[in-house]
C-alpha positions as CSV (number, residue, x, y, z in Angstrom):
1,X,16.7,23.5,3.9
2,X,20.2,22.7,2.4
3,X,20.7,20.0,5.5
4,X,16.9,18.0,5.0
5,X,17.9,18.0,1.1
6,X,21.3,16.4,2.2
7,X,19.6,13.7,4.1
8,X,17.4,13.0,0.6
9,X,20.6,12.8,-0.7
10,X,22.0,10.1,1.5
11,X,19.0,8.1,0.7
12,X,20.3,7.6,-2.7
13,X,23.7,5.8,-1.7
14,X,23.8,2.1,-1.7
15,X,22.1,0.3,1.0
16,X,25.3,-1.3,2.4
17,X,26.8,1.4,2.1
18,X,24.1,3.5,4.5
19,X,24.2,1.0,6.6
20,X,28.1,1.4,7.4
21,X,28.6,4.6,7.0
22,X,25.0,6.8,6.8
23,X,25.3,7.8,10.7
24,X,29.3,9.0,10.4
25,X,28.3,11.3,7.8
26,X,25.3,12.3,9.1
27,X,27.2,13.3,12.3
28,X,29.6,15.0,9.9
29,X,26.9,17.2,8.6
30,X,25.4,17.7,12.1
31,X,28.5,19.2,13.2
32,X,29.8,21.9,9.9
33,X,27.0,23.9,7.9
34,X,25.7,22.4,5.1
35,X,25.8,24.8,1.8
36,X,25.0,24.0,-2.0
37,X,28.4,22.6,-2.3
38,X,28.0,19.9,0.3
39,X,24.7,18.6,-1.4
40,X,26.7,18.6,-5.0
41,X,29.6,16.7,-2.8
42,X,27.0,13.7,-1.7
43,X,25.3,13.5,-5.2
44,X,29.0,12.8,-6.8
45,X,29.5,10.4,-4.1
46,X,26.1,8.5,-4.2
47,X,27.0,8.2,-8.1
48,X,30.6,7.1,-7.2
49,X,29.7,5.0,-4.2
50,X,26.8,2.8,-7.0
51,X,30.4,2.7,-9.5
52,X,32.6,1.5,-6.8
53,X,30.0,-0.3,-4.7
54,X,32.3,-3.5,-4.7
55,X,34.8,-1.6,-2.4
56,X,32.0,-1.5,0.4
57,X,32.2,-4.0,2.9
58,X,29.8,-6.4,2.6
59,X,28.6,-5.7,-0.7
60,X,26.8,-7.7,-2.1
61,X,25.7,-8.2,-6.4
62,X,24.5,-5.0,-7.7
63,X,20.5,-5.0,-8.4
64,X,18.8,-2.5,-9.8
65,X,17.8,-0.1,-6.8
66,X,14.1,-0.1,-6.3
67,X,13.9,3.8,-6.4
68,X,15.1,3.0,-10.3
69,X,12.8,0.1,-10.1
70,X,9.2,0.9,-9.2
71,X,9.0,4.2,-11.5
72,X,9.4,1.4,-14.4
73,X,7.0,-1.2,-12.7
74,X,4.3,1.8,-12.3
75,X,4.7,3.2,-15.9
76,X,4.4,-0.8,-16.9
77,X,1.4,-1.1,-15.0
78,X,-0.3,1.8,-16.6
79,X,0.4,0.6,-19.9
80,X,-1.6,-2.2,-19.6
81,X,-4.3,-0.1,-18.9
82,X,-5.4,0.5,-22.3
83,X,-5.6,-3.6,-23.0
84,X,-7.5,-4.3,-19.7
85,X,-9.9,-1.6,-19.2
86,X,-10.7,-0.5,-22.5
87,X,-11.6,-4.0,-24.4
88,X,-15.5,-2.6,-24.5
89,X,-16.8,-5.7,-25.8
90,X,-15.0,-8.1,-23.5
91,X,-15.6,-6.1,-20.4
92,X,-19.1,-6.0,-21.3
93,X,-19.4,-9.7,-22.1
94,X,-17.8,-11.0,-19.5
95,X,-19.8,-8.9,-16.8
96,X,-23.0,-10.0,-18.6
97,X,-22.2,-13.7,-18.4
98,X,-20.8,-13.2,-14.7
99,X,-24.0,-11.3,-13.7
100,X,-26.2,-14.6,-14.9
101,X,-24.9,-15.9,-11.3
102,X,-27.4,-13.0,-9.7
103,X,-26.0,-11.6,-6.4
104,X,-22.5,-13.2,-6.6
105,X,-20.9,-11.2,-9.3
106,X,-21.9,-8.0,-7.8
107,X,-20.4,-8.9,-4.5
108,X,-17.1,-9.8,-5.9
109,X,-16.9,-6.5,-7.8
110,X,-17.9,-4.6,-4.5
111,X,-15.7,-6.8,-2.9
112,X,-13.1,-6.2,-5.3
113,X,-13.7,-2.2,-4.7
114,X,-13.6,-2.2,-1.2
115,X,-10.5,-3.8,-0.8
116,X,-8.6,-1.5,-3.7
117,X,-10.2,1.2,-1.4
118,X,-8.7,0.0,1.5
119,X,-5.1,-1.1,0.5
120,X,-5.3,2.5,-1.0
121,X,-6.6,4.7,2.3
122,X,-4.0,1.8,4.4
123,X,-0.7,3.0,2.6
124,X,-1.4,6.9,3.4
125,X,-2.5,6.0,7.3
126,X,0.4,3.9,7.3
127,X,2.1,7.9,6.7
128,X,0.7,8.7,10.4
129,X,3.0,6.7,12.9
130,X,5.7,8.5,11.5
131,X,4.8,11.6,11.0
132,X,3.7,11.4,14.6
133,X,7.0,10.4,15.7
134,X,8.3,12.5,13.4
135,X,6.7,16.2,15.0
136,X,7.4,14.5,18.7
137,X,11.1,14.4,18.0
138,X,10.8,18.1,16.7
139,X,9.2,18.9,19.8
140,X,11.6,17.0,22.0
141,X,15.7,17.4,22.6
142,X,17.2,15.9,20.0
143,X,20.4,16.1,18.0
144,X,20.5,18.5,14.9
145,X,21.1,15.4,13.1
146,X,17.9,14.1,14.3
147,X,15.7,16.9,14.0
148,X,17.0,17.3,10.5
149,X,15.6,13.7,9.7
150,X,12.0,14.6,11.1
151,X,11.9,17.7,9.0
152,X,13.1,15.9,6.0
153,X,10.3,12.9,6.6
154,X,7.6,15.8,6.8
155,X,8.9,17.8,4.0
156,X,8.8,14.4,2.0
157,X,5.3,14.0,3.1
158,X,4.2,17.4,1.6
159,X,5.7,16.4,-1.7
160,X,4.1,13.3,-1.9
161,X,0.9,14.7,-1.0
162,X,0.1,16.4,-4.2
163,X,0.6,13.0,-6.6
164,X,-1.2,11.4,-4.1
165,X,-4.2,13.5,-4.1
166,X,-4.3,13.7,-8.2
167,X,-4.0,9.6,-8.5
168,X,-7.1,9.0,-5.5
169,X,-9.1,12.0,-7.1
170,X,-8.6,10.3,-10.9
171,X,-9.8,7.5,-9.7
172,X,-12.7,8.5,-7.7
173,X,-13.8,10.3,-11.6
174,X,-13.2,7.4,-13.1
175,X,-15.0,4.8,-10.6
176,X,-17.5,6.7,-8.9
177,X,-18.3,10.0,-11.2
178,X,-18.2,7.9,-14.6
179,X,-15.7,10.0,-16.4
180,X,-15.3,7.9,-19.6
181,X,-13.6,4.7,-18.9
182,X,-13.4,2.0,-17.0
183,X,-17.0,0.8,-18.9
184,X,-19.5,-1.4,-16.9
185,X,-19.0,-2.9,-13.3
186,X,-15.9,-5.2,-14.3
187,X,-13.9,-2.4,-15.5
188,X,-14.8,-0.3,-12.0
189,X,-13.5,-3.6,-9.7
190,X,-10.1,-3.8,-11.5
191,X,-9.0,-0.1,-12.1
192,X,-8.0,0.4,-8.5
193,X,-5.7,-2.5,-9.0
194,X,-3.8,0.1,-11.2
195,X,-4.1,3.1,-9.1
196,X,-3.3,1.3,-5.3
197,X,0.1,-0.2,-5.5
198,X,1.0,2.9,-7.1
199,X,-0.1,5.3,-4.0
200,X,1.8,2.2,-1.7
201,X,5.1,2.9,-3.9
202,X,4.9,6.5,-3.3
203,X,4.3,6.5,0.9
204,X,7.8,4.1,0.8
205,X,9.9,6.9,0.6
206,X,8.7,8.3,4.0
207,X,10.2,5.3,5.8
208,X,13.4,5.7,3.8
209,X,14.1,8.4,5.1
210,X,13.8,7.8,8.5
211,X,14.7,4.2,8.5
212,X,18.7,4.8,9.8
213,X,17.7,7.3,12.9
214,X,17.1,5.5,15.8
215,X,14.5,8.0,17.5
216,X,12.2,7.6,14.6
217,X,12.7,3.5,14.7
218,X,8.8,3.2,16.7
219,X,7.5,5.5,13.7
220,X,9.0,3.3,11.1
221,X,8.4,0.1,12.4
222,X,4.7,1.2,12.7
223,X,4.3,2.6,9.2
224,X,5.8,-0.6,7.6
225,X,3.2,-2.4,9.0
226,X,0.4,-0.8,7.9
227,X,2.0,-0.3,4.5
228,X,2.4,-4.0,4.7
229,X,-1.4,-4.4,5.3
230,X,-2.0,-2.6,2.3
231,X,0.1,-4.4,-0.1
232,X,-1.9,-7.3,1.2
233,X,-5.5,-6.1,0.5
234,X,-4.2,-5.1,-2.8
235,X,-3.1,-8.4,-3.8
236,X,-6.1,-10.0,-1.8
237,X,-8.6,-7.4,-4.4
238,X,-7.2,-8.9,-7.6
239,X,-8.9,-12.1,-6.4
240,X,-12.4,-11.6,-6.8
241,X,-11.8,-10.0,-10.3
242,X,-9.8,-13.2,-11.2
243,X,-13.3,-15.3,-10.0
244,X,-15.4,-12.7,-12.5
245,X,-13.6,-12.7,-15.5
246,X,-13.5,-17.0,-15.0
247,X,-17.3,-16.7,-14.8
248,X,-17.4,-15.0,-18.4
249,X,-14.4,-16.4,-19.3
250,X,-16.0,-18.0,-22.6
251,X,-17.0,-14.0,-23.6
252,X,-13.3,-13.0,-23.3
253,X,-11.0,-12.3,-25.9
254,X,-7.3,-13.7,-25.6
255,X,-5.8,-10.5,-25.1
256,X,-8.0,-9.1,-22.1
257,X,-7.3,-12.0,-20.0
258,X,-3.2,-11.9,-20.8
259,X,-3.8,-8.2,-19.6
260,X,-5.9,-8.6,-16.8
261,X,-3.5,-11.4,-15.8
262,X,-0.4,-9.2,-16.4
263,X,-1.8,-6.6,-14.5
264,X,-2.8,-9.0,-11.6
265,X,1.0,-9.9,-11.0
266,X,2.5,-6.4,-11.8
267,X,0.2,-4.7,-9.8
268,X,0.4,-7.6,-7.1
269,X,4.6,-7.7,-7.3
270,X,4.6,-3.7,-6.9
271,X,2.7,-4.0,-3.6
272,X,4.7,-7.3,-2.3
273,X,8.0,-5.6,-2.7
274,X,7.2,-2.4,-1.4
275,X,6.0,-4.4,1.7
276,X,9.2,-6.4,1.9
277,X,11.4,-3.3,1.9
278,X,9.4,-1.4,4.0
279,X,9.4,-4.1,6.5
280,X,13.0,-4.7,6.0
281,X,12.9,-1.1,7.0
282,X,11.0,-1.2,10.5
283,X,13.5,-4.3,11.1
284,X,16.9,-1.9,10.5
285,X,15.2,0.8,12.6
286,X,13.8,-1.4,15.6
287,X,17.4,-3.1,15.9
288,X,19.3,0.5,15.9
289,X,16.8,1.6,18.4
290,X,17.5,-1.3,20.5
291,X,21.4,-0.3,20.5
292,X,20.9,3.2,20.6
């Protein structure tokens, strides 16, 4: 247990400095036993190695990391959620004057729905490749160091699987079992706009993990496609409920359409950065795989 919470660790250095040093010290910690003591060792030095990170070869200008990042973005995002999805007489004016166009508004919010569905059920398949990968490696010969990685990608995956669970099954009440808000059909096409690039945030950290072991690189590569897929149905979902709320524009106060819009580009930006980095990702690991 004390060596897969070493490797979460190690996830929390720089990225420069994992990618020039994360396999030496993994090897270290594949070849002493790892105790309390060690994992106190590595948080010290992920918190020195951010202080110092100038030192590292390479280094580039710090940014803020996006572990710090997306917990803000998310917390953002549901702020707006009060603004956008809780204007009663907006959302109900604008779906009334949207609806005068007969079947068109009520494909664009099923449309809309659909496709929040699907980036949302994408980003936790996109957890199967590695997984997959992950329980062949445990089955397989490898290295301590390896096997270590697969247990700390599955062990991530059961953490993630009860937040997970709670944000899909608030927003199948809220959608599909009319549990107070969102009111009317507008307000059920945008909330999975909030709830989406959420879950796509939280499946990242799987590929994190495994992103700098060479045996998982098919797994990785594989999940940050998918995961990419469903950063783009996400931001493909907000259009449709852009085309609504222009159709009862006129029935729309000021500050619903700054939040709806605000919550288009947070909600949109979440799911194009996690794409980037977890594409970034299957990159790192196919090109160590390649030298390995």
């Amino acid at each position: 247990m004390m060596r897969i919470v070493a490797g979460w660790v190690l996830v929390l250095y720089p990225p420069v400095w994992r990618r020039r040093y994360g396999e030496e010290v993994r090897d270290l910690l594949d070849s002493r036993p790892v105790r309390l003591r060690t994992v106190l060792d590595l948080a010290r030095g992920a918190t020195d190695a951010w202080l110092h990170r100038e030192r590292v070869p390479g280094a580039k200008p710090l940014l803020i990391p996006l572990p710090l990042v997306l917990p803000i973005t998310s917390y953002g995002l549901l702020s707006l959620w009060n603004p956008g999805v809780r204007d009663v007489p907006s959302l109900y004016g604008v779906w009334a004057m949207a609806a005068d166009t007969g079947a068109l508004a009520e494909a664009l919010e099923t449309l809309a729905t659909s496709l929040f569905i699907v980036a949302g059920g994408t980003a936790i398949l996109s957890a199967a490749p590695l997984l997959i990968t992950s329980l062949a490696v445990l089955a397989g010969r490898r290295l301590p160091v390896t096997r270590g990685t697969a247990l700390g990608v599955i062990a991530t995956a059961l953490l993630l699987v009860l937040p997970i669970w709670l944000f899909c099954q608030l927003y199948y009440q809220l959608v599909f079992a009319d549990a107070g808000f969102p009111v009317g059909p507008l307000g059920d096409a945008m909330t999975g706009g909030f709830f989406a690039p959420i879950v796509i945030a939280l499946v990242l950290p799987l590929s994190s993990v495994a992103a700098y072991t060479p045996a998982l690189g098919p797994g990785v590569r594989n999940s940050a496609g998918t995961l990419a897929v469903a950063a783009g149905c996400n931001m493909a979902a907000w259009l449709p409920v852009a085309l609504l709320l222009l159709l009862g524009l006129p029935q729309a106060s000021p500050g619903f359409v700054v939040a709806v819009t605000a919550s288009a580009l947070v909600s949109g930006w979440m799911g194009a950065v996690v794409a980037r980095r977890a594409l970034r990702q299957g990159r790192t690991a196919t090109q160590r795989l390649s030298l390995s």
